[in-house]
C-alpha atoms as one frame of an Amber mdcrd trajectory, in Angstrom:
protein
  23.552  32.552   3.190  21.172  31.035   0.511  22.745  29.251  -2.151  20.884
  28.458  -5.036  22.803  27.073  -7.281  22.585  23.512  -8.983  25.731  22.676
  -7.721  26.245  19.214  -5.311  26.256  19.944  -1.804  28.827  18.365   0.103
  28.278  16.064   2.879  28.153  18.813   5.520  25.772  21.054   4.161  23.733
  17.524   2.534  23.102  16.865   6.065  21.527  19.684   7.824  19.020  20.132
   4.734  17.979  16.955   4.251  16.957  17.138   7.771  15.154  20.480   7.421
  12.867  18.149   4.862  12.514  15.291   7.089  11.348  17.695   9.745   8.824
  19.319   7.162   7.699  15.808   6.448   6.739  15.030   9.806   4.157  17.586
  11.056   2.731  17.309   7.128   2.013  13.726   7.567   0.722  14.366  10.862
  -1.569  16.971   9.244  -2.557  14.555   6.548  -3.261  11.524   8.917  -5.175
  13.296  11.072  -7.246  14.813   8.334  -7.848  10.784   7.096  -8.978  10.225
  10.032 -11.254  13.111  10.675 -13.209  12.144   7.333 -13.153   8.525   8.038
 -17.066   8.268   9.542 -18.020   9.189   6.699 -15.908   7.660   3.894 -14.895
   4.192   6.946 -11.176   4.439   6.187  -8.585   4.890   8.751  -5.212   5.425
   8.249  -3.977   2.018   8.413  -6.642   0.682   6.487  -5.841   2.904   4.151
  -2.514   2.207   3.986  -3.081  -1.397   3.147  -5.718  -0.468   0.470  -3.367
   1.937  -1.460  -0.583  -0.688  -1.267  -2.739  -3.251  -2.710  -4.404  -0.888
  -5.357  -0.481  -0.122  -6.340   0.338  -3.336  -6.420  -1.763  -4.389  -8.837
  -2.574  -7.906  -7.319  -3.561  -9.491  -4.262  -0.708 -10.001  -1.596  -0.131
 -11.709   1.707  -0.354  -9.765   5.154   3.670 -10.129   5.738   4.168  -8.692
   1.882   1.841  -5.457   2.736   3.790  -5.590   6.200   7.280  -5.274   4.395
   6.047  -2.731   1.503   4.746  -0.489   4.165   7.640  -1.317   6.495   4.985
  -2.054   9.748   4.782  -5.083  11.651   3.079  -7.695  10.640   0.326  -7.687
  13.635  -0.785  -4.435  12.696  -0.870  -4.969   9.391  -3.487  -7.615  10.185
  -5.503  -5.861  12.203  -5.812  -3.543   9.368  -6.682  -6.379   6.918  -9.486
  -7.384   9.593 -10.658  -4.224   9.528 -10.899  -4.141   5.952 -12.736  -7.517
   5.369 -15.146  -6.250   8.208 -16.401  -3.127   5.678 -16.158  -5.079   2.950
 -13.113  -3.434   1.020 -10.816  -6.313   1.115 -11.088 -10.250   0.785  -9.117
 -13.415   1.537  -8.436 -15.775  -1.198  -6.608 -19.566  -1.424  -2.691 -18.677
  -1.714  -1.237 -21.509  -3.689   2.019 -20.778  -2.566   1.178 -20.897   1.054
  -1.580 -22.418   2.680  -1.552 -20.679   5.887  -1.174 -17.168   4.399  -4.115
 -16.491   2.297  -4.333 -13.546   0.003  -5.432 -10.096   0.748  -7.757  -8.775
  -2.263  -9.071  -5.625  -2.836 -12.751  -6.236  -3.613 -14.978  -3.342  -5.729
 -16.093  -1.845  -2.647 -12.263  -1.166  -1.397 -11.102  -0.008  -4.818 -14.483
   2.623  -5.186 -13.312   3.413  -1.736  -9.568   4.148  -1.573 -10.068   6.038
  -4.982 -13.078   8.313  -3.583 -10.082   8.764  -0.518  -7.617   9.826  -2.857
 -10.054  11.960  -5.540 -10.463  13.711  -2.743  -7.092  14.419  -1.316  -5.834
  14.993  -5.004  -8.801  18.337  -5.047  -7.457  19.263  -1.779  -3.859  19.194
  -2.694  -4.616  20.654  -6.394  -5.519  23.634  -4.170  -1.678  24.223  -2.492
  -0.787  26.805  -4.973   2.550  28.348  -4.658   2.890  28.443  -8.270   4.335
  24.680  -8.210   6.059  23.013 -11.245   6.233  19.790 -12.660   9.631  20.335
 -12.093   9.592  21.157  -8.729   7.177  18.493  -8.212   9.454  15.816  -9.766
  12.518  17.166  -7.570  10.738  16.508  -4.604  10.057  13.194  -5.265  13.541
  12.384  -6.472  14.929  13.676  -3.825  12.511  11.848  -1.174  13.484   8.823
  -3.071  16.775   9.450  -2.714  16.689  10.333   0.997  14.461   6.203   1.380
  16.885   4.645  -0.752  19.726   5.722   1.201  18.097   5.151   4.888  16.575
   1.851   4.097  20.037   1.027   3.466  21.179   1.741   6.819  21.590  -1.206
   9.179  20.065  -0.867  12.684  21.241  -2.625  15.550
């Protein structure tokens, strides 16, 4: 049975259909990564280096390699391997970190910013194209409750 309402489901019901949207999310980002990847000859982006581009055009400034590593909750080594990447096509520079002399600064140069922008003009036409008579509402629910859901598991201690 299908209930609708806007009532709080309790734990046991929480449960199961939070994990109905966690097991949504997964084959979409799969979708979504490999489409990244599929257009990176011709845009030079793959997904990790796109990760670390976004992060840094959302943060607004440059940051170290173990900052991008903790935002994006990967591992350091990758996360550099990404940045090398990067500085190879030109979208990302290191600069002086006055805080830390052996961790420089990851920039985003023009050349990344044109880039990760193109990346995501492009994925916002393709998405603009989902239909299903979407709201803003139902587009703000999502999020809050995908929010909701990170909150909560980041807040879970592993072993």
């Amino acid at each position: 049975m299908v209930d609708n309402s806007d009532s709080p489901l309790p734990p046991a019901e929480l449960g199961p259909r939070l994990a109905e949207v966690y097991a949504t999310l997964g084959p979409l980002y799969r979708r979504v990564a490999r489409l990244v990847e599929q257009q990176s000859p011709s845009n030079g982006l793959s997904v990790g280096v796109r990760a670390v581009l976004e992060r840094l055009e959302m943060a607004g400034a440059a940051e170290t390699v173990p900052q991008i590593a903790r935002t994006l909750e990967l591992s350091r080594q990758f996360v550099q391997r990404m940045v090398n990447d990067a500085m190879a096509a030109g979208f990302v520079a290191l600069k002086p970190n006055p805080a830390h002399r052996r961790s420089s600064l990851v920039e985003l140069t023009r050349a990344g910013l044109a880039a990760i922008r193109a990346v995501q003009a492009n994925e916002h036409e393709t998405m603009g194209l989902v239909g299903g008579d979407l709201t803003y509402a139902d587009v703000a629910t999502t999020l809050r409750v995908l929010r909701h859901m990170l909150t909560a598991v980041n807040e879970i201690e592993v072993d």
